[in-house]
N, C-alpha and C positions, 0 to 999 in steps of 0.2 A: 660698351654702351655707357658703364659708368664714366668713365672718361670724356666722354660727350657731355652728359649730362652738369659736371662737376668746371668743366669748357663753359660752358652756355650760362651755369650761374658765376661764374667770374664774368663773363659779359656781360652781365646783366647787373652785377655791381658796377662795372666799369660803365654801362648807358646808365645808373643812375646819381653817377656822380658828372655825367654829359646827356643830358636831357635832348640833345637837337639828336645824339645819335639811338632814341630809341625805334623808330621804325627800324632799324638796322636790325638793332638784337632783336624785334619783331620777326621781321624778316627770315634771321637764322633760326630761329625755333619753330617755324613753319617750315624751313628748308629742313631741318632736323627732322622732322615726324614726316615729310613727304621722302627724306634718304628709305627713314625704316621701313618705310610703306609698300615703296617700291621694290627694297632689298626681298621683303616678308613676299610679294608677290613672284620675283626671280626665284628666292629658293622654294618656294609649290612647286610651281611651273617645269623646277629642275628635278623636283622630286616624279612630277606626273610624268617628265620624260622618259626618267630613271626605271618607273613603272611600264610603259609603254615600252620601252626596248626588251624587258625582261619579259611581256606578254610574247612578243615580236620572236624572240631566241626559242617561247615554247613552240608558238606555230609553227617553226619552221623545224622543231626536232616532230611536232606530230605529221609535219606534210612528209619528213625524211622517210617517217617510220612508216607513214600509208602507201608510199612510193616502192620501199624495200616489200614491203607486205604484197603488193602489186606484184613486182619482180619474180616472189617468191611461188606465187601462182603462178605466172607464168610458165617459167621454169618447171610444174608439177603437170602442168596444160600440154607442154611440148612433150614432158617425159611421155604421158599417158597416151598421147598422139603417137608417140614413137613405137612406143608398148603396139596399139592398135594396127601400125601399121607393118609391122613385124611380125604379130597375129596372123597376115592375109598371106604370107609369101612364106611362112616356116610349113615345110611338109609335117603330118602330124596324120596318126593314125585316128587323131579323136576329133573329125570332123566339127563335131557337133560342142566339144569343149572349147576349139580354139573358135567359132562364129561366139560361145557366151563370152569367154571372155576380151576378143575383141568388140565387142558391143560395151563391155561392164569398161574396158578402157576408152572407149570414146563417148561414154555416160560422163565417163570422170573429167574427162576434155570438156566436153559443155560446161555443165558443169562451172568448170573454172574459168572459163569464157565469161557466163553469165557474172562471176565474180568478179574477176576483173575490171568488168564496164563499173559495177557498184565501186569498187576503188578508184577506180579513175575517174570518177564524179568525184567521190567523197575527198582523193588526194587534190583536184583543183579548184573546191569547193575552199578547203586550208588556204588554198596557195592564194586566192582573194582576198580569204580574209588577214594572210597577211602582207598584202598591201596595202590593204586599206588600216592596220595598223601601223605599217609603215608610216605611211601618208600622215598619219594622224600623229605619230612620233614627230618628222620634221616637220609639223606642223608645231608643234608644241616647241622643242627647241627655236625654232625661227621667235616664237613669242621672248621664250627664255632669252634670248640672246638681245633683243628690242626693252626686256624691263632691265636686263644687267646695265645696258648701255645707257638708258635715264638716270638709274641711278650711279653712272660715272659722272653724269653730267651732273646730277643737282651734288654730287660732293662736291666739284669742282665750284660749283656752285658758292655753297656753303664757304668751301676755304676762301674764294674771294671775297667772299663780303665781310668775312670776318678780320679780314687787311685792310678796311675800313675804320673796324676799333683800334687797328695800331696806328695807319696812318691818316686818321682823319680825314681822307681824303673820298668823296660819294660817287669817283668815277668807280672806285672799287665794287660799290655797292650797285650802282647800274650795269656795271661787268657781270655780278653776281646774281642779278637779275635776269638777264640776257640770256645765262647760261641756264638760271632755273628753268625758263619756258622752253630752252631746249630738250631740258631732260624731261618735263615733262611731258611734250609732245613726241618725244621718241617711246617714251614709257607707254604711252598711251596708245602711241600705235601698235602695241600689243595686244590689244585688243579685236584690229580690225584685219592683223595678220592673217591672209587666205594661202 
């Protein structure tokens, strides 16, 4: 940035020993503060990305872990089932012990039944919201990518017009113009990116 800065007042010595070319260095010092403007808005943009993929990695370790969590009732649903139904067909002199405890294993089957529905709301419950952070990620990237690209164009910008103070010559300067309203209307469609 000092470099720029220390750029723009040597041009600005140089328009003021050539008075026709100061709209010029005008010019670049408004392209200068619209580069950093645009720059200051790509790296947010890239930081909200940055954030958004890191929210994005947790949802989907809390959907893994309410998924495994599911699985793992399951698995305790089918034992207790098995348990129960093992209960009805093992010969057993304690009639009356093996009806409680195949009852007490098919409590616990319910049971986990019942639990499982709650996880399996609660696990695609996650799984929504993270697409819609998704969504909301390359949504943000798609912007990020629209202000980087304006401000490729207003440097380009900038660098031609300032081939104007070497070569005196204002096709440079209306190159450099050209290219400003490019960048800034790329830049700006960051804003209306859906």
């Amino acid at each position: 940035m000092t470099e720029e800065l220390s750029e723009l007042h040597e041009h600005a010595e140089h328009a003021r020993e050539h008075p026709d070319l100061a709209p010029v260095t005008l010019t670049m010092a408004v392209l200068a503060v619209l580069v950093a403007t645009v720059s200051l808005l790509g790296h947010r943009t890239h930081t909200e990305e940055i954030i958004l993929k890191n929210e994005e990695v947790l949802l989907q370790n809390k959907v893994t872990d309410q998924w495994a969590y599911y699985q793992a009732k399951n698995i305790r649903r089918h034992n207790d089932e098995l348990f129960a139904d093992l209960a009805t067909v093992v010969a057993t002199k304690d009639v009356e012990g093996a009806a409680k405890l195949r009852e007490k294993y098919r409590a616990e089957a319910d049971r986990y039944k019942d639990e499982q529905k709650e996880l399996d709301a609660k696990a695609r419950e996650l799984e929504n919201e993270g697409k819609l952070t998704r969504h909301e990620g390359d949504l943000t990237r798609r912007k990020a990518d629209r202000f980087d690209l304006g401000e490729v164009f207003l440097e380009i910008a900038l660098v031609i017009t300032s081939i104007t103070l070497l070569s005196g010559r204002r096709i440079f300067w209306h190159l450099g113009l050209l290219m400003a309203v490019a960048g800034i209307v790329v830049a700006s469609s960051g804003w209306v990116v859906h």
